[in-house]
C-alpha positions as CSV (number, residue, x, y, z in Angstrom):
1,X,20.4,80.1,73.8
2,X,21.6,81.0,77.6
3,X,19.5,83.1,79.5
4,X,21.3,84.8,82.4
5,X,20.7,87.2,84.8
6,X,22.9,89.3,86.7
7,X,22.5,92.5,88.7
8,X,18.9,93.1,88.2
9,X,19.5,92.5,84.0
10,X,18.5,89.4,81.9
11,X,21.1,88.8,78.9
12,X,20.2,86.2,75.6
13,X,23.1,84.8,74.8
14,X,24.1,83.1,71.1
15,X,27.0,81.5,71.4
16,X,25.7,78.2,71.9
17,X,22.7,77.9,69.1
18,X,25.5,79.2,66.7
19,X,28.0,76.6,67.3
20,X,25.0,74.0,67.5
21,X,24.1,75.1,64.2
22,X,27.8,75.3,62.7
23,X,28.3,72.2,63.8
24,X,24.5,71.2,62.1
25,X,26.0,72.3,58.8
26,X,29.6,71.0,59.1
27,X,31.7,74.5,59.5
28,X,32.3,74.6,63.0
29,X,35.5,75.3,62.3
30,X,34.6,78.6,61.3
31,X,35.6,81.4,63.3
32,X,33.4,84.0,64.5
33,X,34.5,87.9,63.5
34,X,32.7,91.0,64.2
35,X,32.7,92.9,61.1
36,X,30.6,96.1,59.9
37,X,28.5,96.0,56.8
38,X,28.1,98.9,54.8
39,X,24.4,99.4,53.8
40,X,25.0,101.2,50.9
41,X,26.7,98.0,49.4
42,X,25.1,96.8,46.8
43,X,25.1,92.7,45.7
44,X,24.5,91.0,42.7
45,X,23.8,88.2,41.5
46,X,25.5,85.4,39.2
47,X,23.1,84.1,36.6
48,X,25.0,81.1,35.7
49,X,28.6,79.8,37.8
50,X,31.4,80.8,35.6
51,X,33.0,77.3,35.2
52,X,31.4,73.8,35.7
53,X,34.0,73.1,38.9
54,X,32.1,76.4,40.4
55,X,28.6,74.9,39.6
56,X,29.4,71.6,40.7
57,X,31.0,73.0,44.4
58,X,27.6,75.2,45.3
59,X,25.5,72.3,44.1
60,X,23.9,71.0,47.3
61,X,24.7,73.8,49.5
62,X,22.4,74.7,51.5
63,X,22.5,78.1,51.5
64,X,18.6,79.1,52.5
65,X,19.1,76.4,55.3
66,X,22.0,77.8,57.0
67,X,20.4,81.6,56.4
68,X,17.3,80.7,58.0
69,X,18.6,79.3,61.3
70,X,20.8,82.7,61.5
71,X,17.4,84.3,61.3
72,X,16.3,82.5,63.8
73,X,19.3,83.9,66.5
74,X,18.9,87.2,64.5
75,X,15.5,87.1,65.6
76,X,15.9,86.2,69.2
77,X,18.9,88.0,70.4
78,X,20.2,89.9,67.7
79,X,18.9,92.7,66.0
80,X,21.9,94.4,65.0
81,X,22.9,92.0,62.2
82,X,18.9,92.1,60.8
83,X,19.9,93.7,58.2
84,X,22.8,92.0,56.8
85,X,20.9,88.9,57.2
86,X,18.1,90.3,55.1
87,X,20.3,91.6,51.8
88,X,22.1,88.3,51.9
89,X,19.4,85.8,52.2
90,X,17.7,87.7,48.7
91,X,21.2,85.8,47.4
92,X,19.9,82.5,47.8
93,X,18.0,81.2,45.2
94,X,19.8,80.2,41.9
């Protein structure tokens, strides 16, 4: 995280865990967007992948991982996205 201060203020910045951590699970080619959720979406989830070629492309991912060390910056510096972070990480688990 970069801490600075200017004018009297103090400001967390994320930009630099989150490409350390894209980076940590191979997408830093990713590109960041700001996007709105709408809280009244609801998610499911899949029981079972719908072909063996889906199954065998999540296999390994790790999904709780990559969620968790957003939760950590959510945490920190950015409570705005708290509650996108917590409807998706109930998605984890298979």
């Amino acid at each position: 995280m970069v801490l600075t201060t200017l004018n009297k203020t103090i400001s967390l910045g994320q930009e630099k865990i989150m490409e350390d951590i894209f980076k940590c699970f191979g997408v830093e080619e990713c590109k960041l967007v700001s996007i709105a959720f709408d809280v009244t979406s609801k998610l499911c989830k899949i029981d079972k992948p719908m072909t063996i070629d889906e199954a065998n492309k999540i296999e390994g991912v790790p999904y709780e991982e990559e969620i968790g060390c957003v939760m950590f910056v959510m945490i920190a510096t950015r409570l705005d996205i708290i509650v996108v972070i917590g409807v998706v990480s109930k998605f984890t688990k298979s």
